[in-house]
C-alpha positions as CSV (number, residue, x, y, z in Angstrom):
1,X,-32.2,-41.6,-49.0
2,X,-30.3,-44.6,-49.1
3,X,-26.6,-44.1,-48.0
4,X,-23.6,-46.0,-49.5
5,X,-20.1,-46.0,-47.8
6,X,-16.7,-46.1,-48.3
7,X,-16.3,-49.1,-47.0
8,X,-18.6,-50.6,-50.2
9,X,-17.5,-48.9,-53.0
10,X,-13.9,-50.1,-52.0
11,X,-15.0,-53.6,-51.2
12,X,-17.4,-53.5,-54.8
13,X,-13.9,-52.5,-56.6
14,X,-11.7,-55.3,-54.7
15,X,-14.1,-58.4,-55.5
16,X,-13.3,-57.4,-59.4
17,X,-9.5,-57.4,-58.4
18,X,-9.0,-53.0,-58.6
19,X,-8.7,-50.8,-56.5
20,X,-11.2,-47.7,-55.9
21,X,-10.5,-44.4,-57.4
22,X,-11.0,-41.2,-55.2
23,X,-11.3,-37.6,-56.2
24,X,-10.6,-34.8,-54.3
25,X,-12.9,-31.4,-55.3
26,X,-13.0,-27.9,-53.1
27,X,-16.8,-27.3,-53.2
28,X,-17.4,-23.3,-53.7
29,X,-14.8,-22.9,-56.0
30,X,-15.2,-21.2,-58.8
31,X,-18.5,-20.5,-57.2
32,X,-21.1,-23.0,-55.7
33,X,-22.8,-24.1,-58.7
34,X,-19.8,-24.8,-60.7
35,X,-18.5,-26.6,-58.0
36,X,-21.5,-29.1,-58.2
37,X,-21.2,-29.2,-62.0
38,X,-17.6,-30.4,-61.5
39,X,-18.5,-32.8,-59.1
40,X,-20.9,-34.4,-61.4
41,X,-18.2,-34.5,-64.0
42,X,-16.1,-36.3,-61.4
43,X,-18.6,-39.5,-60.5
44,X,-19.5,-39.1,-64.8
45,X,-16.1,-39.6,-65.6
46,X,-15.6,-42.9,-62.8
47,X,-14.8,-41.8,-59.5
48,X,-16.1,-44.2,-57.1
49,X,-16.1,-42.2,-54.0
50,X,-15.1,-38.0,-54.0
51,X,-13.8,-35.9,-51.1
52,X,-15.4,-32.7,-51.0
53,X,-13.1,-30.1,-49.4
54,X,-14.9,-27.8,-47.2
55,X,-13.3,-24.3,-47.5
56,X,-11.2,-23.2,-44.6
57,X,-9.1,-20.2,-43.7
58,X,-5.7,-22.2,-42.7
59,X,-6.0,-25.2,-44.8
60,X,-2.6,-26.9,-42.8
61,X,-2.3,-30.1,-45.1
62,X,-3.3,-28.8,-48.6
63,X,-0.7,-27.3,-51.1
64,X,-0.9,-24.2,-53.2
65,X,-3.2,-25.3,-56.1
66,X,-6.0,-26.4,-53.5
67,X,-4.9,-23.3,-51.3
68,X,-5.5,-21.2,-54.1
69,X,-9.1,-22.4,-54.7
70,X,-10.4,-22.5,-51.1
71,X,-9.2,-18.6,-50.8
72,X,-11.3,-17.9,-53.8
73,X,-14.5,-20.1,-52.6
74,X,-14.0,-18.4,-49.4
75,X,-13.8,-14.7,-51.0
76,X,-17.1,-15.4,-52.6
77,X,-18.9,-16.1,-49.4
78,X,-18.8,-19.7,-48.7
79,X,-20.8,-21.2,-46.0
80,X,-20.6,-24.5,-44.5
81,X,-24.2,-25.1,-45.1
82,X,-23.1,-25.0,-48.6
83,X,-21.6,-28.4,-48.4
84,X,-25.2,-30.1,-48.5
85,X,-26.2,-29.6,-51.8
86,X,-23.2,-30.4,-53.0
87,X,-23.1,-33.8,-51.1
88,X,-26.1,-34.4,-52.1
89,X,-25.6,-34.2,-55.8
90,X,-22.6,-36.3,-55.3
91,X,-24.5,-39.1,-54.1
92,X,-26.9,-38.8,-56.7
93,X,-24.5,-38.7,-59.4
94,X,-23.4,-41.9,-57.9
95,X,-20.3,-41.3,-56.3
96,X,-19.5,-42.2,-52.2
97,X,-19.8,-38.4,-51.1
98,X,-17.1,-37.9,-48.0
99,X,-16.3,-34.7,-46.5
100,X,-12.9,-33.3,-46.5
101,X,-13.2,-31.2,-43.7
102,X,-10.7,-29.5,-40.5
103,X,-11.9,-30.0,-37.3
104,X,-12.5,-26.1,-36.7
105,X,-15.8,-25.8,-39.1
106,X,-17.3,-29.1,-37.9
107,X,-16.9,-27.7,-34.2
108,X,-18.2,-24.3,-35.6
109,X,-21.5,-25.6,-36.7
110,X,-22.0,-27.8,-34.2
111,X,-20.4,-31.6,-34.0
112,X,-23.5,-33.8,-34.2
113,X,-25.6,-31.1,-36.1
114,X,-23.0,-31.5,-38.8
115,X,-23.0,-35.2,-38.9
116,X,-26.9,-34.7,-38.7
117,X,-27.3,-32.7,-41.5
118,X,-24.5,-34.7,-43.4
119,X,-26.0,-37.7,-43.3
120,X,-29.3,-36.2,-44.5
121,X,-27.5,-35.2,-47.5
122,X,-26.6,-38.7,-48.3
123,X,-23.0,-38.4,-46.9
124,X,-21.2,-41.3,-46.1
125,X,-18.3,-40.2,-43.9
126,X,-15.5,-37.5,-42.8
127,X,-11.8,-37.2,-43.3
128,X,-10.2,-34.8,-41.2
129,X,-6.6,-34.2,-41.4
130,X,-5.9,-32.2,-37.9
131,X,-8.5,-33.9,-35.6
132,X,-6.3,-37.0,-34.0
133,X,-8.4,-39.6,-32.5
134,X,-7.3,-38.7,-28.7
135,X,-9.3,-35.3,-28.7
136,X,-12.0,-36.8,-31.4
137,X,-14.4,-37.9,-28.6
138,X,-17.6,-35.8,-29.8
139,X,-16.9,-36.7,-33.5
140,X,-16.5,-40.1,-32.6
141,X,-19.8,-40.1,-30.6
142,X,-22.1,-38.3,-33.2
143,X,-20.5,-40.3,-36.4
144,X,-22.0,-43.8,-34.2
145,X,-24.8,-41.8,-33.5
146,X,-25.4,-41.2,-37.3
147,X,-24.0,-44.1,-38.8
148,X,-20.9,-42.0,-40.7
149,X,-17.5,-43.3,-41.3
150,X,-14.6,-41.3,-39.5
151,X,-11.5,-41.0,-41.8
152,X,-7.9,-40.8,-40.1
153,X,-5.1,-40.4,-41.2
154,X,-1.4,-42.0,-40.9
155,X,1.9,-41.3,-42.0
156,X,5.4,-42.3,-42.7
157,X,6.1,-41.5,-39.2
158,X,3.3,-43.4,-37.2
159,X,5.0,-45.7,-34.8
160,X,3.2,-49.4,-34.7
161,X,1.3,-49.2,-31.9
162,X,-0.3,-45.8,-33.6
163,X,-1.1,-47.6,-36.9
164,X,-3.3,-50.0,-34.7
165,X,-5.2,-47.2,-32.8
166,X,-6.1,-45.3,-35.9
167,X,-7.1,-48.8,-37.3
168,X,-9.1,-49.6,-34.7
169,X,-11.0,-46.1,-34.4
170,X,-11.4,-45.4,-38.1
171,X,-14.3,-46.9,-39.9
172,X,-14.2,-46.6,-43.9
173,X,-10.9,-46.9,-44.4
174,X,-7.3,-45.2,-43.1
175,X,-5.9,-42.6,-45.5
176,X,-2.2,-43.3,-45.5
177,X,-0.3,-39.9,-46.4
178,X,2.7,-41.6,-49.3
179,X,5.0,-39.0,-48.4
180,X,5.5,-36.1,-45.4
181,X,4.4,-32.6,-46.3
182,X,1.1,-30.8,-48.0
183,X,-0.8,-32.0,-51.0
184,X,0.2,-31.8,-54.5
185,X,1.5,-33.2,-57.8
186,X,5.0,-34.8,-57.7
187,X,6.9,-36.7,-60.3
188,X,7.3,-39.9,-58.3
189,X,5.6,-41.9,-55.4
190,X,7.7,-42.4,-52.4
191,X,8.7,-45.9,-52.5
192,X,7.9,-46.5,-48.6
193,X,4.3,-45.9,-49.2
194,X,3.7,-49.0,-49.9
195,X,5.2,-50.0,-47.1
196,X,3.3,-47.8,-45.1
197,X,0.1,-49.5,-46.3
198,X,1.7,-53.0,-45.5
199,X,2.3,-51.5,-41.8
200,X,-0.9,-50.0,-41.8
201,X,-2.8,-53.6,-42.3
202,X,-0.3,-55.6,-40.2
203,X,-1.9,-53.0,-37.5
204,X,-5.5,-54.1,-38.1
205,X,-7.0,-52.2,-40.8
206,X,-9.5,-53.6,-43.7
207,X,-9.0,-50.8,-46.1
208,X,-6.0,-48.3,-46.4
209,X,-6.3,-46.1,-49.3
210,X,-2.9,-43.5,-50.7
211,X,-3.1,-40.2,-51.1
212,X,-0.8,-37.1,-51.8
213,X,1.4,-36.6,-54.8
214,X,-0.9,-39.0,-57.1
215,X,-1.4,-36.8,-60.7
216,X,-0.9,-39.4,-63.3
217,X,-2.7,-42.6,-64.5
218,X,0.9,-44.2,-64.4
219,X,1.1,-43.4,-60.7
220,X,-2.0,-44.2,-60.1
221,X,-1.5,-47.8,-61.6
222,X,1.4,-48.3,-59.6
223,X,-0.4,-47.0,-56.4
224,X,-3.3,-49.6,-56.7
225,X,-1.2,-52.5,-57.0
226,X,-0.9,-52.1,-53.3
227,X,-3.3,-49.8,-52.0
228,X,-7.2,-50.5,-51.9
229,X,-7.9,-47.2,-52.9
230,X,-6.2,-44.2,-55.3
231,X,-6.6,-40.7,-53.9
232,X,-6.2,-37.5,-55.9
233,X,-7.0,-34.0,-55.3
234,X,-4.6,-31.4,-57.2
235,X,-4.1,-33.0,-60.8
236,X,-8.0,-32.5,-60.7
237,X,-8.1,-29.6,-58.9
238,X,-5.5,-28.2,-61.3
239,X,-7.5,-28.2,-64.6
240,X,-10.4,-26.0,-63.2
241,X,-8.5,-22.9,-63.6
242,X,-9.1,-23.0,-66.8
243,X,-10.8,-19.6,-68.0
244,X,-13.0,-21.2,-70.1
245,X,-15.5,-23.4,-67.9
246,X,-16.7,-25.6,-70.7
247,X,-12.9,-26.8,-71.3
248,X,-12.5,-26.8,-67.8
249,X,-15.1,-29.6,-67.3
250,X,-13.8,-31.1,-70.3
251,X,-10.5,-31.5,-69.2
252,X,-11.7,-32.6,-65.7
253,X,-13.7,-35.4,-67.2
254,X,-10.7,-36.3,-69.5
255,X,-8.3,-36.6,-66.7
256,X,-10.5,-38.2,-64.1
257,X,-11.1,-41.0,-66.7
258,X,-7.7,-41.7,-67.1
259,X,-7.0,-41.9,-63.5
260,X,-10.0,-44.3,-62.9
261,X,-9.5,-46.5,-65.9
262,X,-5.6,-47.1,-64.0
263,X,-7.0,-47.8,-60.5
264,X,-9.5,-49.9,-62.2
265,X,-7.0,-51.7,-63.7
266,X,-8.7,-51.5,-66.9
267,X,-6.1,-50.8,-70.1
């Protein structure tokens, strides 16, 4: 299977003058195959790369809407293995598939059996919110071994000289946090986020993409005047609650579209 990355999709999206929409999607909820369906939805409806979360028991960084769909993929027994098919029909839907994944299920499975199997899928790369890059030497290792991008993340807080290791370690792009605390749909942006990217290139990276807080097309306008990529997970994640899973996936599609027409820059 022939693999695309991060790092193309965003590049593809900045040589028309945009910036790359990401989507954010727990895979096993409501169940596995739904999940897939709704990923589907999600590259149908634009996204250029998605984040699919791998369900974990003490999901530090996510807020309650994605908290609340992780304990119900979990209660209905997912597996990590159950991340392949998923990444797999993300990639042939046409979307970037990355994994949104803590550290303790990759080291569960097995470092370089997970990037193995990963990249067999089709995956592209990880994001992985409590893994810093001082204690990331095996996933460091088995991502060069199997050609994956490795996703870090930086915050409001990052000194300098931080910005410019996580630069120089990540490959893909950094995932620059807008504001402190868990994920989750706010009202505004915090208005140092874009000087967080600013900071964030200054320090050597090619590609820094925003996430957290982004729920509307307005925000995500804003955002990719600035950012090389727009990253949201709960305004998508949201919708799916919906009892009715035809409306759900109607109302996912309608959203995402909206979201990637405004990091597209498109009217």
């Amino acid at each position: 299977m022939t693999r695309l990355s991060s790092a193309q999709a965003i590049d593809a999206r900045k040589a028309q003058g945009a910036s790359a929409f990401i989507g954010y999607l727990p895979v096993g909820y409501p169940n596995l195959e739904r999940s897939i369906e709704a990923v589907e939805t999600l590259a149908r409806a634009g996204a250029d790369i998605i984040e699919l979360g791998l369900p974990y028991s003490d999901p530090t960084m996510d807020g309650p809407i994605i908290q609340k769909a992780v304990d119900v993929a979990l209660e209905g027994g997912f597996r990590i293995a159950d991340i392949f098919p998923a990444v797999e029909a993300c990639a042939n839907a046409g979307a970037v598939p990355l994994v949104m994944t803590y550290y303790n299920p990759l080291f569960k499975y097995g470092v370089d059996n997970f990037a193995r199997d990963f990249a067999n899928a089709g995956g592209a790369g990880l994001i992985t919110p409590d893994l810093i890059p001082e204690e990331a030497g095996d996933w460091i290792a088995a991502s060069d071994a199997h050609d994956l991008e490795r996703i870090f993340l930086v915050a409001q807080s990052s000194p300098a000289q931080r910005l410019e290791m996580i630069s120089q370690v990540s490959r893909g792009f950094v995932y620059a946090a807008s504001t402190m605390g868990v994920t989750g749909t706010r009202e505004n942006i915090d208005e140092r986020a874009r000087g967080l990217v600013e900071r964030t290139r200054a320090a050597g990276a090619e590609r820094v993409c925003i996430g957290i807080g982004v729920s509307t097309p307005e925000q995500a306008r804003e955002v990719a005047t600035y950012s090389d990529g727009v990253i949201v997970g709960s305004a998508l994640v949201h919708v799916l609650f919906d009892d009715e899973w035809d409306a759900a996936l109607y109302n996912l599609h309608a959203i995402a579209e909206g979201l990637a027409a405004a990091a597209h820059g498109e009217s």
